[in-house]
N, C-alpha and C positions, 0 to 999 in steps of 0.2 A: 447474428451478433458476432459468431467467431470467425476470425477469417484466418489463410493460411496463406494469404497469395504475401506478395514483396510488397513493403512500400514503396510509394513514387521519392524519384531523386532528391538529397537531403544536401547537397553539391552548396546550393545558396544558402547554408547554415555554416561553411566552416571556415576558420579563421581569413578575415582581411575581405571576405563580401559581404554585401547587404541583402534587407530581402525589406519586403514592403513595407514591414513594420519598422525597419531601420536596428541598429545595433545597439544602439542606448536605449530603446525601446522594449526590446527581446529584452537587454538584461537588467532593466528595471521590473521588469512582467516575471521573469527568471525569480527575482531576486525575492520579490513579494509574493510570489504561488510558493516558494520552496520546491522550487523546480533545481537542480542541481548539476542536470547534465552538463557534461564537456560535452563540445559540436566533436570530438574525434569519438565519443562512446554513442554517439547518435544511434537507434535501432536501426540496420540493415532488411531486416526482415521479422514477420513476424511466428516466424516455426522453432519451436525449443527443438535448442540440441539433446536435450532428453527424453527421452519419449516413457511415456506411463501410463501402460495398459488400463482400458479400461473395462476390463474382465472381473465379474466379482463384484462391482460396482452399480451402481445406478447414478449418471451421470447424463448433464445436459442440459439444456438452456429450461429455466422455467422463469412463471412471470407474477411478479412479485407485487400485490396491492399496496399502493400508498397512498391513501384518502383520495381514494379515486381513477389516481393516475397509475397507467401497466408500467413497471419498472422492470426491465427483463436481467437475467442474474445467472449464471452458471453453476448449477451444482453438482457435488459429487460425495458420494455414500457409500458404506458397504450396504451391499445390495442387500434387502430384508430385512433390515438390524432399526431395531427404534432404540428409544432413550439413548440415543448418540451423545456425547462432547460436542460441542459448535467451536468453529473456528471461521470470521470472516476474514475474507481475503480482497486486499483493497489494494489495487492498481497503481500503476502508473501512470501516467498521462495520456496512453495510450489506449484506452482502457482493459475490456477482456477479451485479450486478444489468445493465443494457444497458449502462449508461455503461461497465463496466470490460470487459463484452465488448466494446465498439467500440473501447475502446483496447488492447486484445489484437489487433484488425483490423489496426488502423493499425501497430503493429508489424509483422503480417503482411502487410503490404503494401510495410512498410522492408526486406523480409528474411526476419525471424525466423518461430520459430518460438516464439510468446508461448503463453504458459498460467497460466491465472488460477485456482487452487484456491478450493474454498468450506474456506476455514479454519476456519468457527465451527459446520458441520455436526452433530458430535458435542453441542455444549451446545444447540442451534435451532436453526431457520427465522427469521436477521434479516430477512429481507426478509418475516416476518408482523407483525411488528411496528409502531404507529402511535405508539407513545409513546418517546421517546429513552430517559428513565430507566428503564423497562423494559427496554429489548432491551438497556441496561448493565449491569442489575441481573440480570437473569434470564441472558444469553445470555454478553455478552464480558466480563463481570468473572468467569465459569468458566471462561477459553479461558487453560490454562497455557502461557508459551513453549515448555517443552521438547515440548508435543506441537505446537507448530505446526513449530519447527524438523525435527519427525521427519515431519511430514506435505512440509515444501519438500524431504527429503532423497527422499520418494519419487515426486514431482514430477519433480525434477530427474532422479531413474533412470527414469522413464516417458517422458518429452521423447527419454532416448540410444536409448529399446527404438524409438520411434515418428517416427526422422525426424530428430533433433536428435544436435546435437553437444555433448555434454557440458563439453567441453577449451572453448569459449566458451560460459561461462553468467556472462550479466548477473540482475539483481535492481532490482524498480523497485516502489513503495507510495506511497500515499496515506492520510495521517494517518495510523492506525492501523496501516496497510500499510506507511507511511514510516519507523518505529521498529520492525518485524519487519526490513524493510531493513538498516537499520545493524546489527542480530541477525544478521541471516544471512549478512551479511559478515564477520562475525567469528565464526562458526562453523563457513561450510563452505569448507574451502582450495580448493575449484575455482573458486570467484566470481573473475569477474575484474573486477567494477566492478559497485556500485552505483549508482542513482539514489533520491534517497530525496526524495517532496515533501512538505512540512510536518510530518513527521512529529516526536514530541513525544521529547524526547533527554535529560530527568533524571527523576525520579519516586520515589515510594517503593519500598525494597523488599519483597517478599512472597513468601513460601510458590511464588504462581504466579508469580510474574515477577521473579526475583532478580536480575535486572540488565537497566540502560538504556542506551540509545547512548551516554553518557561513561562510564560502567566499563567499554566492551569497546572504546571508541574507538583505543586504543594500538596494538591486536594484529589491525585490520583481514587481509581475505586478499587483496583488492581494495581498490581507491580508490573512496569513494565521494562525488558529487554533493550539495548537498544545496541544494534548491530553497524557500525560506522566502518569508514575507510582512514586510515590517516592521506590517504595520497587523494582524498575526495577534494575535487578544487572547487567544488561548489557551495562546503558546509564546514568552515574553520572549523581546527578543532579548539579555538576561543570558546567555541558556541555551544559546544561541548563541555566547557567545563563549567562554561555558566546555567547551562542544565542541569548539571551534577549540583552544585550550589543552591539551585531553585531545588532540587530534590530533597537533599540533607537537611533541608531547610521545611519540608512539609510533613505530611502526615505519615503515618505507617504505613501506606502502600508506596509514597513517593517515597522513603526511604529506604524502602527491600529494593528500589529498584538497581537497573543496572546499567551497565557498559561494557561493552568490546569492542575495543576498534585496533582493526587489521593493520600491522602497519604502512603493509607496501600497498593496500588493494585503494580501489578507484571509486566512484562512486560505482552503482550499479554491479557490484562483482556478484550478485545473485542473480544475475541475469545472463541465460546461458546461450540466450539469441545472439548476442552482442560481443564486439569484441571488450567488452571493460569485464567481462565472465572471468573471476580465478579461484579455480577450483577449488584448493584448500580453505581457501576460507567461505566460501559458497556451502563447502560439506562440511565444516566445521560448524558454522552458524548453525543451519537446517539442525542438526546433533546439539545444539546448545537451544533452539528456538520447542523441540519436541519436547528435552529435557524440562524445561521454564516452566510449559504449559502445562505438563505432568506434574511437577513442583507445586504449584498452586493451582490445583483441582480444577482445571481440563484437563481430562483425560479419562 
């Protein structure tokens, strides 16, 4: 599941060429997944520049029953420790690749007990992928919500069998990962706080993904975080404040919820593989995403 090597050349994603799927194509498929990226923050590779031990730990791929089907998942734990906090951790398009294992670590080193599903398993292998419009076009423009939502609901029953305390379960994503976030906080009543970073919050709707973080904004189960860039050229911050408005406008968890957004950072500045990675607001989030979860009982 994890890889460390390079990916193959991403040269036919960036600005003034095309690629199979064609560029009105990519940024229509972009536009409707809540995909975000600039072609200059494209992944380079996939090895965090941080590195987090996993000493103390019990960490590692394990495999996850979903009515049937093996869903494989990276986990990470303080070693020995039950009645843990859950925290899922939900990808990028990329999927779990090291970067989102080491940030599974680092949870498990705050505490929890983090676990990072490969959501897009059933449609491909993202991480065989070298071309963006491809692994959109072939893999996550087939990943329908309602199976990702039924894949987190058996996450979360794997986390209570294996260590974890269900009764605190946070939810945390990146891009792709960040708008399953604000989904699953308004789908599953045990959440008790999300964190959701850049992830994309209006969109069209479709057969596979009938609604966005401002149609379920109201009826939150949790409060959730939501960690933005202002220099993200992917996710106006119109869209942002029509989320803010869908929230004020709902129930008591949409209401606690929240907003930061960086003002110089890019999309992706949590992301430390990558050049769109800035620090301060990368270490500022993490320190605001620990606090939240602690806030409202993860933790």
């Amino acid at each position: 599941m994890l890889r460390t090597d390079q990916h193959a050349d991403f040269n036919a994603l960036l600005p003034g060429t095309t690629t199979e799927a064609g560029p009105s194509r990519r940024t229509a498929l972009k536009a409707a997944l809540g995909v975000g990226y600039a072609a200059s923050a494209l992944p380079i590779m996939a090895q965090t520049a941080i590195k987090t031990p996993a000493d103390g730990l019990t960490a590692g791929e394990v495999t996850i029953d979903v009515n049937g089907f093996k869903m494989p998942a990276y986990r990470a734990a303080p070693a020995g420790k039950t009645g843990l906090p859950v925290v899922l951790v939900l990808s990028e398009i990329f999927g779990v690749h090291e970067y989102i294992a080491d940030t599974a670590r680092r949870f498990a080193r705050a505490g929890y007990l983090a676990i990072a599903p490969e959501l897009f398993v059933r449609q491909g292998d993202a991480q065989s992928y070298g071309e963006m419009a491809k692994l959109i076009a072939e893999v996550i423009s087939k990943v329908p919500d309602e199976q990702v939502l039924g894949d987190l609901d058996a996450t979360v029953k794997w986390a209570a069998a294996n260590g974890g305390d269900a009764a605190k379960l946070g939810v945390t994503g990146f891009c792709w990962g960040g708008r399953q976030t604000w989904l699953y906080a308004a789908h599953n009543p045990a959440v008790k706080a999300g964190v959701a970073w850049y992830g994309r919050l209006v969109g069209a709707q479709s057969p596979l993904n009938p609604r966005h973080p401002v149609d379920v904004a109201a009826r939150l189960n949790g409060p959730v975080l939501g960690l933005y860039g202002a220099a993200d050229t992917g996710i106006p911050l119109d869209t942002v404040d029509k989320m803010k408005a869908a929230l004020a406008a709902g129930n008591a968890a949409a209401k606690a919820s929240q907003f930061v957004v960086y003002p110089d950072a890019p999309h992706a500045f949590h992301a430390d593989y990558r050049p769109s990675f800035r620090k301060e607001p990368a270490e500022d989030g993490w320190k605001r995403a620990l606090a939240w979860f602690a806030q409202h009982g993860v933790a």
